[in-house]
C-alpha positions as YAML, in Angstrom:
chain: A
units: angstrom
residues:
- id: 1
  name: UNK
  ca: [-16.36, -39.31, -50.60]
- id: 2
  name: UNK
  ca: [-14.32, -41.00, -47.91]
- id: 3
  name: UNK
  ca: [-16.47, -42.67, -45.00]
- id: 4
  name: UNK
  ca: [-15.27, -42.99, -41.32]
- id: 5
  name: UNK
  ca: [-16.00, -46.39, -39.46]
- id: 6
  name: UNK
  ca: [-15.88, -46.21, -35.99]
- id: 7
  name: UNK
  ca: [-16.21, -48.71, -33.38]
- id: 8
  name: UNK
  ca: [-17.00, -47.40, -29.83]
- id: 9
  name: UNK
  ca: [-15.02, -49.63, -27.36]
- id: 10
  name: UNK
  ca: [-16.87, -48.58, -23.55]
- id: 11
  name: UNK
  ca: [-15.90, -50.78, -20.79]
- id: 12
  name: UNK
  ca: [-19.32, -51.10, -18.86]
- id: 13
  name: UNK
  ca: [-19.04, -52.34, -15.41]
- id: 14
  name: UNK
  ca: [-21.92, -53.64, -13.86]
- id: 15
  name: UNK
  ca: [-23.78, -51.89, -10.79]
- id: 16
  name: UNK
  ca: [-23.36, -53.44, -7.14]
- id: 17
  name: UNK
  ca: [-26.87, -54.30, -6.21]
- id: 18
  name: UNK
  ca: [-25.72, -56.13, -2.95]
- id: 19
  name: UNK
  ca: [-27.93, -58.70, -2.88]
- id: 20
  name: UNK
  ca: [-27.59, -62.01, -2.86]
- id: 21
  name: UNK
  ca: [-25.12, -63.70, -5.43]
- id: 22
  name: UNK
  ca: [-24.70, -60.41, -6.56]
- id: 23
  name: UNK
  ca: [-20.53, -59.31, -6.80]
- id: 24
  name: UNK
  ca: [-19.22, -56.82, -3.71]
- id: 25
  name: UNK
  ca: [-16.63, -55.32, -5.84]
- id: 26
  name: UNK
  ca: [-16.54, -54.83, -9.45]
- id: 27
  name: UNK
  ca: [-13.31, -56.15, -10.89]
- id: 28
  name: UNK
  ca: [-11.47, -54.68, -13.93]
- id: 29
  name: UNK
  ca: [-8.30, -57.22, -13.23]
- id: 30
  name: UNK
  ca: [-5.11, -56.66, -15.24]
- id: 31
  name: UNK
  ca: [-6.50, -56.95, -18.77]
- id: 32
  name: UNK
  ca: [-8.71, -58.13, -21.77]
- id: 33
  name: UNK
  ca: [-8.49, -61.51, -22.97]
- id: 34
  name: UNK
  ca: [-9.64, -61.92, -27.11]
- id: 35
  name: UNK
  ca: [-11.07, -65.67, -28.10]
- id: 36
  name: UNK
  ca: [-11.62, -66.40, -31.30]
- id: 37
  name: UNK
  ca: [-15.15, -67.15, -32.08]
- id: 38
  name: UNK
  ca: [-14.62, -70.82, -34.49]
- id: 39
  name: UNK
  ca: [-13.20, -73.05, -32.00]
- id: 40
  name: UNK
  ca: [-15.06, -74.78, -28.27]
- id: 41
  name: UNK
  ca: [-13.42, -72.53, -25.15]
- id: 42
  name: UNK
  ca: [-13.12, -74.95, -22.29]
- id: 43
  name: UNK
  ca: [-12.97, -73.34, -18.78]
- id: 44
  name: UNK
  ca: [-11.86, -74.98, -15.69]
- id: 45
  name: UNK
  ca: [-12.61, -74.90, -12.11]
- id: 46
  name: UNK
  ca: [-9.58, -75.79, -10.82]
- id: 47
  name: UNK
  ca: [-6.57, -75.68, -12.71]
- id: 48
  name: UNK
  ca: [-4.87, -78.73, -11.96]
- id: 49
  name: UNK
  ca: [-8.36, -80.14, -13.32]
- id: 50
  name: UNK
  ca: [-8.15, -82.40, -16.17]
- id: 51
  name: UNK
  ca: [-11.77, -82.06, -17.27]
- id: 52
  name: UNK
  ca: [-13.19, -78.22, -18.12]
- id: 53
  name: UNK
  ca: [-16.21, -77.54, -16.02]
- id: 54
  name: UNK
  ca: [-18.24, -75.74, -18.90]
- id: 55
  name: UNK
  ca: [-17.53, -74.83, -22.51]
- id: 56
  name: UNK
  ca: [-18.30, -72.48, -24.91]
- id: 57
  name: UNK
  ca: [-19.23, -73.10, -28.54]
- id: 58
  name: UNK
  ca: [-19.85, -71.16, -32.06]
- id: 59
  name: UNK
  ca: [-22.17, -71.81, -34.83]
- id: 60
  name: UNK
  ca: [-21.69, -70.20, -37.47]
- id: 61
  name: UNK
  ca: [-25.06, -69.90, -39.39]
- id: 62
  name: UNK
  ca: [-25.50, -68.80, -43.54]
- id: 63
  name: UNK
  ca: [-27.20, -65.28, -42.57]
- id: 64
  name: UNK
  ca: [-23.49, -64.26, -41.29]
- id: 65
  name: UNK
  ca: [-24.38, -63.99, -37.71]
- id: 66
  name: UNK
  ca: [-23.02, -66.88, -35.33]
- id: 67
  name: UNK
  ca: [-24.91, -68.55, -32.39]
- id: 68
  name: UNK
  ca: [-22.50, -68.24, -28.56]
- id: 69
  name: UNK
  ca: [-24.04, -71.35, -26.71]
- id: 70
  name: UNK
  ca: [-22.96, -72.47, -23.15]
- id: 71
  name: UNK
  ca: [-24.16, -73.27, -19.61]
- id: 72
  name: UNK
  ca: [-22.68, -70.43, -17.50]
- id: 73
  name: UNK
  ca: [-24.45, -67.48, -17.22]
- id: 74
  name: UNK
  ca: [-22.35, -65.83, -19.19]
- id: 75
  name: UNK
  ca: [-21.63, -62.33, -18.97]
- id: 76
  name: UNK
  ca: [-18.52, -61.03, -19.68]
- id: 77
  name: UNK
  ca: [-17.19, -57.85, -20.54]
- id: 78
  name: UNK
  ca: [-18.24, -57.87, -24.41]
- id: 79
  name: UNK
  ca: [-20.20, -60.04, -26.27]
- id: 80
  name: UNK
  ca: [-21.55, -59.57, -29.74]
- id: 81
  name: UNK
  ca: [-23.04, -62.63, -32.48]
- id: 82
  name: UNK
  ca: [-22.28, -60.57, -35.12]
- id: 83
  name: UNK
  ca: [-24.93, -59.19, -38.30]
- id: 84
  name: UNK
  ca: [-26.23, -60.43, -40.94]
- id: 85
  name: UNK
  ca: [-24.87, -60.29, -43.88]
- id: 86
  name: UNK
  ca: [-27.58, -58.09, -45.40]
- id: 87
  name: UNK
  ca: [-27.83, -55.64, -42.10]
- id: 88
  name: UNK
  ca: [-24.21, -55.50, -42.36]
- id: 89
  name: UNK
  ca: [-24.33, -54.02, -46.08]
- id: 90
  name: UNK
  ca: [-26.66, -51.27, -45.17]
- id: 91
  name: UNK
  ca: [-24.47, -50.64, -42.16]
- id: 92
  name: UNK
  ca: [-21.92, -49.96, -44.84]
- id: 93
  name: UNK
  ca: [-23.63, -47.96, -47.02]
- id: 94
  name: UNK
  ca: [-24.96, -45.56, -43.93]
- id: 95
  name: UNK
  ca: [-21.12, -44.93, -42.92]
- id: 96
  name: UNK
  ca: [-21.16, -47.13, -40.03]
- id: 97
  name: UNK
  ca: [-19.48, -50.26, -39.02]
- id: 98
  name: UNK
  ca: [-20.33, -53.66, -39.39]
- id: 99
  name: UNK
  ca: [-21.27, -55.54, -36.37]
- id: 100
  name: UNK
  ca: [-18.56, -57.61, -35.30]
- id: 101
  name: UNK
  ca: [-18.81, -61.31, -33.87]
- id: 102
  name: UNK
  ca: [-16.85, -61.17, -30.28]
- id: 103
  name: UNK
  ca: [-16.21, -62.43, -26.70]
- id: 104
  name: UNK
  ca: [-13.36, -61.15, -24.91]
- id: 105
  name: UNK
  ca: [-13.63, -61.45, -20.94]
- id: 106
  name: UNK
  ca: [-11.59, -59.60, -18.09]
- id: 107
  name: UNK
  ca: [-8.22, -61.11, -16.84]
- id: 108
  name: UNK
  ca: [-7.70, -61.58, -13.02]
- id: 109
  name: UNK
  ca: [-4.37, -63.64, -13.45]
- id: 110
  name: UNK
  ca: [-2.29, -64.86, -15.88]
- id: 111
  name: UNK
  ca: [0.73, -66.89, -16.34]
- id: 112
  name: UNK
  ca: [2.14, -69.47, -19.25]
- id: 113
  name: UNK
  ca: [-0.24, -71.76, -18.09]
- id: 114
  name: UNK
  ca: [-2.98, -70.09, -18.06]
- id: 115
  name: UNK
  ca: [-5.77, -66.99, -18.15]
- id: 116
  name: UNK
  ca: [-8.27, -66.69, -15.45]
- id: 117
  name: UNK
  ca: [-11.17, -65.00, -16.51]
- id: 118
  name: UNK
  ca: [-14.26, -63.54, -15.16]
- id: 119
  name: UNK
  ca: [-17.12, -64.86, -16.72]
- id: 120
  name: UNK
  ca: [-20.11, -63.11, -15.49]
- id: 121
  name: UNK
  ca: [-19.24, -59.34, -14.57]
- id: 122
  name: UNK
  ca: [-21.95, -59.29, -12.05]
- id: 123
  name: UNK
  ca: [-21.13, -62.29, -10.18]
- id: 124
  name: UNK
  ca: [-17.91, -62.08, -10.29]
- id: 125
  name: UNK
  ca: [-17.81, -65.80, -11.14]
- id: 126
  name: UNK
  ca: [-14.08, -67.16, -12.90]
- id: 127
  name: UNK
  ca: [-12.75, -69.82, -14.80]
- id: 128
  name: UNK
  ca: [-9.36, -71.31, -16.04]
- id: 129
  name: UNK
  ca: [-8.70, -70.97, -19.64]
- id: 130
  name: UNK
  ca: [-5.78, -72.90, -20.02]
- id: 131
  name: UNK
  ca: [-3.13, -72.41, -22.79]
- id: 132
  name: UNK
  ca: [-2.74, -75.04, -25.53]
- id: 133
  name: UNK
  ca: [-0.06, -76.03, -27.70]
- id: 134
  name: UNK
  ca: [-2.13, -75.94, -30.65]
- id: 135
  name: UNK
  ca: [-3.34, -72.28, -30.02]
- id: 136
  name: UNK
  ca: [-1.75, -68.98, -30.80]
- id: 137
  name: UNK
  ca: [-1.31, -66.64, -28.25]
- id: 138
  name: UNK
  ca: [-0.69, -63.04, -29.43]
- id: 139
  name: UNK
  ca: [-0.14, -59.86, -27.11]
- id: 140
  name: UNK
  ca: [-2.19, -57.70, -29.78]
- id: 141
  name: UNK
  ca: [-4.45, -57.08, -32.27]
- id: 142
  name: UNK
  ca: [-2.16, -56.24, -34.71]
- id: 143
  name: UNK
  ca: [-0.10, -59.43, -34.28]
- id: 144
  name: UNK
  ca: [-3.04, -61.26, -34.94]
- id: 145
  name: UNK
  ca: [-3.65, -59.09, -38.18]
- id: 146
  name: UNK
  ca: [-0.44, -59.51, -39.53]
- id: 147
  name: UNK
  ca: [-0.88, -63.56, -39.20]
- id: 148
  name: UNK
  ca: [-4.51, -63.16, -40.86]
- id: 149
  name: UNK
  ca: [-3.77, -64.64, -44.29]
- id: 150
  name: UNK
  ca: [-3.75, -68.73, -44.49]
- id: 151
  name: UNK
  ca: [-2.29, -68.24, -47.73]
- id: 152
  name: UNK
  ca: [0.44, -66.18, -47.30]
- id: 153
  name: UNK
  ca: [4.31, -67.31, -47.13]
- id: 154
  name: UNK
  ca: [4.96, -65.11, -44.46]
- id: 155
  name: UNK
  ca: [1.72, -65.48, -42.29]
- id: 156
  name: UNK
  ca: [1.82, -67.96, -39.61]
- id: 157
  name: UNK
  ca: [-1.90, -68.56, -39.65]
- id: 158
  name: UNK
  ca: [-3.83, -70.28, -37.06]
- id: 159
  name: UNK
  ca: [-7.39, -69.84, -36.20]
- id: 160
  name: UNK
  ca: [-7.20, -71.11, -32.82]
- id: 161
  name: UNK
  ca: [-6.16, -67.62, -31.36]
- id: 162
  name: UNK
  ca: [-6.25, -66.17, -28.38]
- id: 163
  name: UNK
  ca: [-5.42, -61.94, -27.89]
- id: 164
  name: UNK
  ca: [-4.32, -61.28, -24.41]
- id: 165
  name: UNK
  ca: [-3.86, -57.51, -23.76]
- id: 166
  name: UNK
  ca: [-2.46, -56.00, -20.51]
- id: 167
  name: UNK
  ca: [-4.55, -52.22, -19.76]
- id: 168
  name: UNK
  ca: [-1.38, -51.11, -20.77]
- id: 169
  name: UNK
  ca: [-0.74, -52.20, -24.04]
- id: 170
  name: UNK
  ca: [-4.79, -51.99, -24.89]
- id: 171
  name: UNK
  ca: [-4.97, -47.86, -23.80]
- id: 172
  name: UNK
  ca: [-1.95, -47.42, -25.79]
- id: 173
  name: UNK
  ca: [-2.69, -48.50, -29.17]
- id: 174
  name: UNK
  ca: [-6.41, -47.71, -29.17]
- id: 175
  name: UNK
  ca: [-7.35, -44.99, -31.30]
- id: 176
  name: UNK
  ca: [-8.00, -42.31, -28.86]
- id: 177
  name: UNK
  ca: [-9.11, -41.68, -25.45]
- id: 178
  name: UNK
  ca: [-11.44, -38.78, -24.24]
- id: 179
  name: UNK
  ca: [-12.12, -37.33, -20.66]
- id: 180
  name: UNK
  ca: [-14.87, -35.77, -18.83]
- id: 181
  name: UNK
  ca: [-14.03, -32.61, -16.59]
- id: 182
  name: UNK
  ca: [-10.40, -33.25, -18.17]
- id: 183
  name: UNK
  ca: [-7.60, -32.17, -15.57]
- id: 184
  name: UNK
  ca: [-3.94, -32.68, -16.29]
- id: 185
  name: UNK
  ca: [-1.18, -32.66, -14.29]
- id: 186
  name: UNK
  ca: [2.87, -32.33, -14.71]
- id: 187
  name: UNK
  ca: [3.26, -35.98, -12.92]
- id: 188
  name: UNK
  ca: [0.49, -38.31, -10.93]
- id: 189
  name: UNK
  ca: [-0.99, -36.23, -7.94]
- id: 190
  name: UNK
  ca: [1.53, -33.89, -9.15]
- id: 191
  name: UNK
  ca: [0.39, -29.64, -9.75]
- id: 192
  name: UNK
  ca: [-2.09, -29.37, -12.64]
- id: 193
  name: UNK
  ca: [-0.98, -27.73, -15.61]
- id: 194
  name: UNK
  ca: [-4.35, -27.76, -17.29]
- id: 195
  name: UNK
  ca: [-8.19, -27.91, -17.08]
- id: 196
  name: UNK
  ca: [-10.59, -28.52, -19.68]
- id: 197
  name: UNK
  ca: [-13.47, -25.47, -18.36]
- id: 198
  name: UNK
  ca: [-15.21, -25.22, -21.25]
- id: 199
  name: UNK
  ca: [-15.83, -28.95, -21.90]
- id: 200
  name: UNK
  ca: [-14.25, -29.01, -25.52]
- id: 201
  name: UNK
  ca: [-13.59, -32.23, -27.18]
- id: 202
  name: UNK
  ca: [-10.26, -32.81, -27.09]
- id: 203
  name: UNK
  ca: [-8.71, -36.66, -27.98]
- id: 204
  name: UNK
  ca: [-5.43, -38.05, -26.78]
- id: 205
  name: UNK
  ca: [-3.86, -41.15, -27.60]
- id: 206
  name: UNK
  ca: [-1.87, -42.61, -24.55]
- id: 207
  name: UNK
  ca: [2.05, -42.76, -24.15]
- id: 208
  name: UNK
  ca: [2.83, -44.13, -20.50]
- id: 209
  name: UNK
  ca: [0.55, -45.69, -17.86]
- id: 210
  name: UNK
  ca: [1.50, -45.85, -14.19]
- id: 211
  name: UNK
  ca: [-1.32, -47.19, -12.23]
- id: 212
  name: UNK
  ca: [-4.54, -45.30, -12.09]
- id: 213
  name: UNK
  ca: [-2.46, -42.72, -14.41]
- id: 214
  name: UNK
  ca: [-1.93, -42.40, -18.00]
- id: 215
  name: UNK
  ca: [0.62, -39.95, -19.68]
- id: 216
  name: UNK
  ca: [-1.08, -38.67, -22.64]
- id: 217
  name: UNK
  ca: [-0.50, -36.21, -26.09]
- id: 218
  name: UNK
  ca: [-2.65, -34.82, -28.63]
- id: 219
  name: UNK
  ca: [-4.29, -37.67, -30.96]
- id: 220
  name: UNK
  ca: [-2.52, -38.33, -33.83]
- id: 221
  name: UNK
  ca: [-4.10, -36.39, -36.90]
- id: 222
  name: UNK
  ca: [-6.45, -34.69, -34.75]
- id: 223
  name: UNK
  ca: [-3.91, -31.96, -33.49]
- id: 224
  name: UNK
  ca: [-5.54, -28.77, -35.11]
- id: 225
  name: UNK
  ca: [-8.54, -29.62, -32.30]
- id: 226
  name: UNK
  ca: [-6.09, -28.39, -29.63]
- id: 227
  name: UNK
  ca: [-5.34, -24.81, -28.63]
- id: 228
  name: UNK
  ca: [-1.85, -24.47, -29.53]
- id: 229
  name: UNK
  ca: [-1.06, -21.97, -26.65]
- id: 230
  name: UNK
  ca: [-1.67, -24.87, -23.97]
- id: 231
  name: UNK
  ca: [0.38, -27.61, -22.72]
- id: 232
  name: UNK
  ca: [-1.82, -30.82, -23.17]
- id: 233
  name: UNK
  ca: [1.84, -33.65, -22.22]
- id: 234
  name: UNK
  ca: [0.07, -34.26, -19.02]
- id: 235
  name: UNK
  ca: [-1.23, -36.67, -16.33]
- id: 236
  name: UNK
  ca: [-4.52, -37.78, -15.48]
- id: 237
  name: UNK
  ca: [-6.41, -40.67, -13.85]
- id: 238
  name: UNK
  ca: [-8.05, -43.70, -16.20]
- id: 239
  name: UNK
  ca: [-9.09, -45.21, -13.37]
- id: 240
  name: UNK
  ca: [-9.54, -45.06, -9.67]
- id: 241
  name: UNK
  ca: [-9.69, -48.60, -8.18]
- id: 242
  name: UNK
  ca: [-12.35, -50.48, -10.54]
- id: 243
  name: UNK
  ca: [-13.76, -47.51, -12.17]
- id: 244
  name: UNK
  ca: [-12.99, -46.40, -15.23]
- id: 245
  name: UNK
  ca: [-13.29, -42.67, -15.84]
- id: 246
  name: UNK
  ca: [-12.28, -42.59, -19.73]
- id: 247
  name: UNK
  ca: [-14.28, -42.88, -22.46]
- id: 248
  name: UNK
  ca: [-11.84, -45.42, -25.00]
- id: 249
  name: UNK
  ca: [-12.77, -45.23, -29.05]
- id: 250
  name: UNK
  ca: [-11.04, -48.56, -29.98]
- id: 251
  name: UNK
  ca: [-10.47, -47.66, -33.47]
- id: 252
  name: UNK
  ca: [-11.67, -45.98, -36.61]
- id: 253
  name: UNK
  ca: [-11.81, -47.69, -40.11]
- id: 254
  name: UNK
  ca: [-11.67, -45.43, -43.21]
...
């Protein structure tokens, strides 16, 4: 029997407390940046500085899980060490995921020169993460996948990688996206062609976005979930300002 891995992607934004040090606005900025988790991250004040301010370094320990040290208070929009080995296995054989190692921030700007990245979500504080010659740079996660192999002929493998993905290109290739109180609409703040009253599941994957919008259609291979008497090639919002109102399943492993 076939077994269905799924990793939940949520984008959790953190509450404005309004005290002291504490962020006024939550920021969701213009995308997710991916760092590998082998190689120091150096982050920079300033970027015309020539020393980084703080850095961020891996150790990778026997067990399978790896160690994310640094001086910041870092918090940044997902963070994971990874499993064991051994609590990975059972994972497995219960049908579920492995845990992942990860650290992937939010994007405020970007350019050839650099990322700038919020560091800790509730703060609001940034740093520089300037681009080197000697890294990769990919726009997804496929790209990196396909340059995976250090072996290969046709893999151009380097484990210095960065993944830097625009909202954009991340809502559109992630497995599927779901909706409380789903209403869609014929265009953005356009008439609504269809309301989701009886709180069904229903998944979509994402084929345009415009803003707060996204243009979506039935999921791929879940189409039988949908009444086939309704139009579902609608608008809705992801987002209104910094607040996400999706629910995002990043992808599903069988």
């Amino acid at each position: 029997m076939q077994k269905a891995f799924i990793i939940f992607s949520f984008l959790v934004l953190p509450y404005v407390y309004g005290q002291e040090n504490k962020a006024s606005e939550i920021i969701i900025g213009i995308g997710i940046l991916h760092v590998n988790t082998t190689y120091p991250i150096y982050l920079y004040k300033g970027i015309n500085d020539t020393l980084p301010f703080a850095d961020i370094v891996f150790k990778k320990h026997k067990s399978g899980t790896t160690t994310i040290s640094t001086a910041l208070d870092l918090k940044p929009n997902s963070i994971s060490e990874g499993g064991t080995h051994k609590a990975d296995r059972k994972l497995i054989k219960s049908g579920l995921a492995p845990t992942s190692k990860q650290l992937n921030f939010i994007v405020t700007e970007a350019s050839e020169y650099y990322f700038k990245v919020v560091t800790n979500k509730e703060t609001n504080e940034a740093f520089f993460i300037k681009r080197e010659k000697q890294h990769v740079y990919y726009k997804t996660k496929g790209a990196l996948f396909q340059n995976s192999c250090s072996n290969c002929a046709d893999s151009n493998y380097n484990p210095r990688w960065f993944i830097f993905e625009t909202w954009e290109r991340y809502l559109k290739r992630v497995h599927y996206i779901e909706k409380p109180n789903l209403i869609l609409y014929d265009k953005p703040n356009g008439d609504i062609i269809f309301k989701n009253n009886d709180h069904s599941f229903l998944p979509f994957n994402v084929v345009e976005v415009k803003g707060d919008w996204i243009k979506l259609k039935k999921a791929t291979g879940r189409e039988n979930m949908f009444d086939a008497s309704e139009n579902y090639d609608g608008w809705t919002q992801w987002k209104n300002g910094n607040e996400i109102l999706i629910t995002i399943i990043e992808s599903m492993f069988i």
